[in-house]
N, C-alpha and C positions, 0 to 999 in steps of 0.2 A: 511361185515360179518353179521350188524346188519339185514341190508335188506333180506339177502340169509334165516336166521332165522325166520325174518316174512313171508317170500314166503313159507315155507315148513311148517308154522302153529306156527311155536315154536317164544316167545319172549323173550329178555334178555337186559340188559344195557350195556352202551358202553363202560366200566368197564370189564363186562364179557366177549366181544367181544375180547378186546383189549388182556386180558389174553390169551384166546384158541387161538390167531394168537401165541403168545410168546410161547407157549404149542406147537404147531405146526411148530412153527417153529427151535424149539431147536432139537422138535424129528428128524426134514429133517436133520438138522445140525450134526450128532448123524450118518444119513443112509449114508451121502453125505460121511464122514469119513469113514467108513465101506468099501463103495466100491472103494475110492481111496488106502485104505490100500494094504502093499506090504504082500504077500505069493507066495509061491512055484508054484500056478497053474497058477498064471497070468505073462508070462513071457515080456508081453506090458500090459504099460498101459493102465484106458479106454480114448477114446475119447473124446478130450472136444470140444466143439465148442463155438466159442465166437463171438459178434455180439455188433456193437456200439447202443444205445438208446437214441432218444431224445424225452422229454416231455415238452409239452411246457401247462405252467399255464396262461390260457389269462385272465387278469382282463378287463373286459368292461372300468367301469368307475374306471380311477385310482388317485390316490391321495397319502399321504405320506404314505407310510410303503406299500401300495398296488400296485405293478405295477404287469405288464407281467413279468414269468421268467422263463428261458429254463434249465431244467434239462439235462446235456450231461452225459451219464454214459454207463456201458457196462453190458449186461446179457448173459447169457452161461449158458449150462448143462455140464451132461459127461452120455458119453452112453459106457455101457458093453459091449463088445461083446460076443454075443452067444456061449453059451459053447459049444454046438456040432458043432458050428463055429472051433475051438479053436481046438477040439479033431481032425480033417483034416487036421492041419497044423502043421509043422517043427517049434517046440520051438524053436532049435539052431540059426534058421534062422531069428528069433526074439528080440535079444538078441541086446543092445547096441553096443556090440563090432562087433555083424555081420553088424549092417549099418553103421559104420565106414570104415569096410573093404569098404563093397561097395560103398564107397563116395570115397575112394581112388583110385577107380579102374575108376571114372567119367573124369578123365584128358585125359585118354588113352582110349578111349571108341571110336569106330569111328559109324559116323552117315551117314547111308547109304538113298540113297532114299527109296527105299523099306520099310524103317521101315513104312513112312506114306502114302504107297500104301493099300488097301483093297484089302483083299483075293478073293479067288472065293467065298468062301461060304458067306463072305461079301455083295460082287456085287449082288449074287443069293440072299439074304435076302432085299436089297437094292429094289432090282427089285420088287420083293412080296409086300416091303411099296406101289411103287409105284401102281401098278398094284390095289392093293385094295383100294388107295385113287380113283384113279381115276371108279373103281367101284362103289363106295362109292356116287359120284356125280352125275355119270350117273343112279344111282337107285333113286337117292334123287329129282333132277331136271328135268329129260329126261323120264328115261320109264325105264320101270322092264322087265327083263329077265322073256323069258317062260320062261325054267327049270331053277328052281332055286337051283337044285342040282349041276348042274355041272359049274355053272356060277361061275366067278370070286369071291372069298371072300371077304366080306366089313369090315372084323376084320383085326386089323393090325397084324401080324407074331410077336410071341415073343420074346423078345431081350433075357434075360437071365430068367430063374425063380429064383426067390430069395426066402427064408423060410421068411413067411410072419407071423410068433409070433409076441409077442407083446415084444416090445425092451426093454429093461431096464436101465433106463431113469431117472437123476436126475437132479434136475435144482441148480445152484450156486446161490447165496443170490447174489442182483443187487448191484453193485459195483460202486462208482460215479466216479470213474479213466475210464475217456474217451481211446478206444484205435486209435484217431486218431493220434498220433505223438509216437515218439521213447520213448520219457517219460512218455504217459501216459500206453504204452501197456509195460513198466518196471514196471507200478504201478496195473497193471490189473492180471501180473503175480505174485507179490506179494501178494495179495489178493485171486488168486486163490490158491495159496501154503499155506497160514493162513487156508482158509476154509477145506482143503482136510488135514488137519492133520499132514502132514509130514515134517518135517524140508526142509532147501534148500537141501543139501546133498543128503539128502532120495529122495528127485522127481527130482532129477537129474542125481539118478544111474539108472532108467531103460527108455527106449526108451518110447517120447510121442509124442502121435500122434494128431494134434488140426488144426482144423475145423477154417476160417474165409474166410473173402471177401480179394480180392487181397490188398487193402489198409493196412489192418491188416497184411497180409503175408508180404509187404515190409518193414512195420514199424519194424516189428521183425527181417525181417533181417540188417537193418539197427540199431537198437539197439545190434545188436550179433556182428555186425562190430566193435561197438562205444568200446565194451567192448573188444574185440579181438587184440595180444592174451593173454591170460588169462591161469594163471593153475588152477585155480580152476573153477568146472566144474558149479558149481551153477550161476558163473557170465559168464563164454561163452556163457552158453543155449546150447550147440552143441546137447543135446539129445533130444532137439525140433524139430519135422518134419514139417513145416507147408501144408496143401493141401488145394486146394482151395475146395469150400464147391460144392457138383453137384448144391443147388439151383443159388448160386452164377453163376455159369459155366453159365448156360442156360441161368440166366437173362441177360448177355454180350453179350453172342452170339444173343440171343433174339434182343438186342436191335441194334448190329449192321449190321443184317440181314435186321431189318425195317429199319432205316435209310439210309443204300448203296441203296437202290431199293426205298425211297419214294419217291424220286423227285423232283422237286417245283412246289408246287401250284400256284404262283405268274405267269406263264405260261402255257396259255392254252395247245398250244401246245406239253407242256412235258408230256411224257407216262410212268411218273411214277406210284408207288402203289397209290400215293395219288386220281388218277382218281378212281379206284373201292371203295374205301371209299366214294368217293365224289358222287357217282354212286349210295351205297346201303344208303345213309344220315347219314352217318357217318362224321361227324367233320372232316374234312381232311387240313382244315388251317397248320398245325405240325402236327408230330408224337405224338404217346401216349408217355406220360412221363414214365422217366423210373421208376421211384416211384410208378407207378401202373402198376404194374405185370401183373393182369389178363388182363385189357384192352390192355394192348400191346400184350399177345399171341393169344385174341380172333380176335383181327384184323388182325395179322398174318394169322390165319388157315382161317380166311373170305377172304380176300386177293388173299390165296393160290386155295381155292373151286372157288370165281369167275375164275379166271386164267385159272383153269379147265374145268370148265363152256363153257369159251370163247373158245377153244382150241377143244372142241366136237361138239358145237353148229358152 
């Protein structure tokens, strides 16, 4: 805070500093209340999402009382959902006692193949990605179309539009209860019910919806097991939904999209992905870790355009 003060001109002591985070951070504490509170309009709760944290404090040179030390802890928000979100949709069908029904009805449910066939309109949209990556290359690499009117498009076809306002978004105070185990994401949801105001009771009568990585989704269901059954609804959790989060989604599939298809490097002979990495001076010894996101998807889509590439040429 002190540095951000001298950047914009203004100076103060780390007295004053230390005050306007407590000032600021009481008033979050104040909003974050606010919007978990229950009324009449919000028939679902907001969303939270929650995510494990580790900081790690490296001492160089260490000695008594100074060493290396890993902070493991969990941070999370909770996001609104948009009220003209909200005014399109079936309160009724919102409503705790509606997704109970529908959990009841999951026993007798039958699963047909066709649920994970893609439509026509699917395939027809599928085709248009395709169609304009491979435009896309052939503009990039090869040679440009005379008419560029009626030439293939090199934008991708939109998936859905979505209202792109600005969301409304509060962030939960960092909490040192890790949610890697059944115990710590019982200590992570205690802490989230302290910050948001409500008794257990209260945030356990209406349906919630919360955002993590599949680690976290199993630890909660295995903690809903440990307590099960149960009549009281604040120790089942049954009105917990967990969904895995889309960044989550993509970063799995991400990663074991590269992995099935990279191959061994360790032989020349094998035509895996690991050759066009190895081709454009990309590191190709291993795949990208999965702890770095970007370079795993950038070598994806590189990957994917040489592919391209070799396929035209």
């Amino acid at each position: 805070m002190n540095d951000y003060l001298h950047f914009i001109g203004l100076t103060s002591s780390c007295q004053t500093a230390l005050k306007a985070l407590i000032s600021s951070s009481a008033r979050a504490a104040g909003v974050l209340k606010d919007a978990m509170s229950i009324n009449r309009d919000s028939a679902v709760g907001p969303s939270i999402c929650i995510d494990n944290l580790d900081i790690e404090e490296h001492v160089h040179t260490q000695s008594v009382g100074h060493r290396t030390m890993m902070f493991h802890g969990t941070w999370g928000y909770i996001h609104k959902p948009n009220p003209s979100l909200l005014k399109t949709l079936d309160h009724s069908k919102l409503t705790l006692e509606a997704y109970y029904q529908s959990l009841s009805k999951i026993p007798s449910l039958k699963i047909l193949p066709s649920m994970f066939l893609p439509t026509r309109e699917e395939d027809l949209h599928f085709e248009a990605v395709l169609k304009s990556q491979i435009a896309r290359v052939m503009r990039h690499y090869i040679a440009e179309p005379i008419n560029k009117l009626n030439a293939i498009p090199t934008d991708l076809p939109p998936i859905e539009l979505i209202d792109c306002s600005q969301p409304d978004i509060h962030m939960l105070k960092l909490m040192e209860a890790s949610d890697n185990s059944s115990e710590g994401v019982g200590q992570v949801l205690v802490s989230i019910i302290n910050q948001s105001g409500l008794t257990p009771e209260e945030f356990c009568s209406r349906l919630q919806v919360m955002d993590g990585d599949l680690g976290t989704c199993q630890n909660i269901n295995s903690l809903r097991a440990l307590r099960s059954p149960s009549g009281y609804a604040e120790h089942s959790l049954l009105n917990i939904t967990m969904q895995l989060g889309s960044a989550h989604t993509l970063w799995n599939i991400s990663q074991n999209i590269l992995t099935s298809h990279f191959g061994d490097p360790s032989k020349t002979n094998d035509l895996g992905a690991w050759q066009c990495l190895h081709a454009l001076g990309i590191p190709s010894d291993k795949p990208a870790s999965k702890k770095d996101f970007t370079s795993m998807i950038k070598n994806i889509e590189k990957i994917h355009e040489a592919t391209i590439f070799y396929c035209l040429r």
